[in-house]
N, C-alpha and C positions, 0 to 999 in steps of 0.2 A: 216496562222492564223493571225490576226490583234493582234497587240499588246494591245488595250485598249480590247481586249477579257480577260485578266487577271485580268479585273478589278473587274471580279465576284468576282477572288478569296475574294476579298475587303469585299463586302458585303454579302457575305457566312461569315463571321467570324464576323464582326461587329453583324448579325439578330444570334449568339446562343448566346445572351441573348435578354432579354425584362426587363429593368429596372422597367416600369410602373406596369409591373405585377411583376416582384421581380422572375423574374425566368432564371435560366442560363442552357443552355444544355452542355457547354465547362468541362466535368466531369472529363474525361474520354479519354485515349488513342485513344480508339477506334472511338470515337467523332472528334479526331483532322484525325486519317488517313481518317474518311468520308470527311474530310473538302477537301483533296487534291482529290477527285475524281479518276479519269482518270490516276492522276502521280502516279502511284504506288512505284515505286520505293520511289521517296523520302517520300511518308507516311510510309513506313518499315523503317524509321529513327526514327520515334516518342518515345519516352519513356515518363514517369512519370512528368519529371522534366518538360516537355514540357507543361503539362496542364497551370502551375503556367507562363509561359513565354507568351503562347499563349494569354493567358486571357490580361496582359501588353500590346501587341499589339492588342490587340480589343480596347483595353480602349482607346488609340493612335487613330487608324486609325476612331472610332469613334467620335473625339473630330475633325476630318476633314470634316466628315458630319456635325456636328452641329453648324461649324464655317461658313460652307457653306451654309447653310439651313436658320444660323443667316445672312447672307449678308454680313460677312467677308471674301471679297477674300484673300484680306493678308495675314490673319492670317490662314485661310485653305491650303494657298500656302506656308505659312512658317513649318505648322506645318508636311505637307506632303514631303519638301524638307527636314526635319530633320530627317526622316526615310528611305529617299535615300540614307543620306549620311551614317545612322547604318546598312542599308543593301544592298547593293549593287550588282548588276549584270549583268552578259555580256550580250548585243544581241549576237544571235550567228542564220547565215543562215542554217535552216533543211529542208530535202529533204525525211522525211521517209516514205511519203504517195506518193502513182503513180498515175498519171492521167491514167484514162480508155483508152483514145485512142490509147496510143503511147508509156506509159510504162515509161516514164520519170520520175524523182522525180518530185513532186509538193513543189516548193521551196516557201519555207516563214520564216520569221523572228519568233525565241524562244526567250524566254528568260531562259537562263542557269546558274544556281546560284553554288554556291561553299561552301554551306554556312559548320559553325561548329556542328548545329544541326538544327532537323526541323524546329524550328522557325522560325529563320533566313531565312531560305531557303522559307520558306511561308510568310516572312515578305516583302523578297524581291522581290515577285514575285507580290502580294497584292498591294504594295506602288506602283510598277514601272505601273503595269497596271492600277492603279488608275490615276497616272501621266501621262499615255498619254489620258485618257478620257477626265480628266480636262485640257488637250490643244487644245484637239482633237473637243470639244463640247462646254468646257465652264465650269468655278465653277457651275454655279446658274443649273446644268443639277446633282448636287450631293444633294441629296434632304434625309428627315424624315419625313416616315410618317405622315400625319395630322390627322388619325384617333387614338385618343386619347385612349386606353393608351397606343398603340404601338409603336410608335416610332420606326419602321425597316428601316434600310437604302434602298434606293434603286436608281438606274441609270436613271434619265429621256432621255429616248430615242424618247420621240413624239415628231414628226414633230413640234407644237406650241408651245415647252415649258411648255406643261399644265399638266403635271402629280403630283400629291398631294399624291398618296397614295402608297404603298408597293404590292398593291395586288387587285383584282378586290373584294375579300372580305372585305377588308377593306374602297374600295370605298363605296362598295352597302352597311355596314354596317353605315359609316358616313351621305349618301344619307335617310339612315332611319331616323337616330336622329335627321337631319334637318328637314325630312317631320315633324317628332311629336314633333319639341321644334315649329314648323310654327302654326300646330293643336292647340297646348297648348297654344302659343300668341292669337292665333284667339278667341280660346273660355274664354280667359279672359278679351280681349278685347271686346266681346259681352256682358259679364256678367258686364265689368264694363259701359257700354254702357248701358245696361239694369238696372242700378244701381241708374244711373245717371236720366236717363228717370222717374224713381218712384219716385226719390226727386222732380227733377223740379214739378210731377204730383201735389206730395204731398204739397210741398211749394204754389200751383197755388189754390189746397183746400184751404189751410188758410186764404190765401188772400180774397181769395170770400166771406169767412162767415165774 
């Protein structure tokens, strides 16, 4: 498994809320063990206290996208190295998946945290997979939504750099509002065109008589 594969955990927690719409889904225990997926074990760590903590590194790991989004590499790179150094965690090589052929381990780099409660342990995993994206790819590849009012994090993985949106709905919804603000200039642009035309007519009557 690649290490900047962690980096989901990143933007799975940054997108449970939606500031523009004023809505958060981070409630709830059972909210934070969906957040860990697959790692079961350390989502059976989760308690109460974790909501209030979790929510603290969203707000964090969120102020790394929008420093990046804004064109601040610095301050995206200082601000993600300061949650390295609050949560910290081994690489460590795992073998617990077999390749088909031969029966061997399929050996690749974990990352294995130690943390004192889930957060930690999801913070460290968050940060450190965010951390090798943005070496691996580049700040400007850590992007916000442009389809207003969401604002969702998300990883530009296209080949050109060219990704704007969190989602192909939110492309094809911002695609719409451009077609109808294009609609709305055109036909005010004719009416005022059409406007303009009936003065000059009008102005060209007076003159005459």
């Amino acid at each position: 498994m690649e290490l900047a594969y962690y980096s989901d955990y990143a933007v799975r927690l940054v997108n449970t809320e939606e500031p523009g719409r004023n809505k958060d889904a981070l409630t709830s225990v059972e909210t934070i063990r969906e957040l860990f997926g697959a790692n079961g074990q350390a989502a059976r760590r989760a308690t109460d206290a974790d909501v209030t903590r979790f929510r603290s590194v969203r707000g964090r790991l969120r102020s790394v996208f929008e420093a990046a989004d804004g064109g601040d590499e610095t301050l995206a790179v200082d601000l993600l190295n300061s949650l390295l150094l609050e949560f910290p965690v081994s690489p460590q090589i795992s073998g617990h998946d077999f390749r088909d052929e031969d029966g061997k381990p399929d050996w690749h780099m974990h990352l294995a945290d130690h943390p004192s409660n889930a957060t930690a342990g999801y913070a460290a995993i968050a940060a450190m997979g965010l951390a090798f994206h943005l070496t691996s790819y580049g700040v400007d590849r850590l992007g916000l939504c442009e389809a207003a009012p969401c604002r969702n994090a998300y990883l530009d993985t296209s080949t050109n750099r060219s990704r704007r949106y969190c989602s192909d709905r939110c492309a094809t919804r911002a695609n719409v509002a451009a077609y109808r603000a294009r609609k709305r200039l055109e036909t005010e642009r004719a009416a005022d065109t059409g406007r303009s035309a009936e003065t000059a007519q009008a102005t060209t009557d007076r003159t005459d008589r």
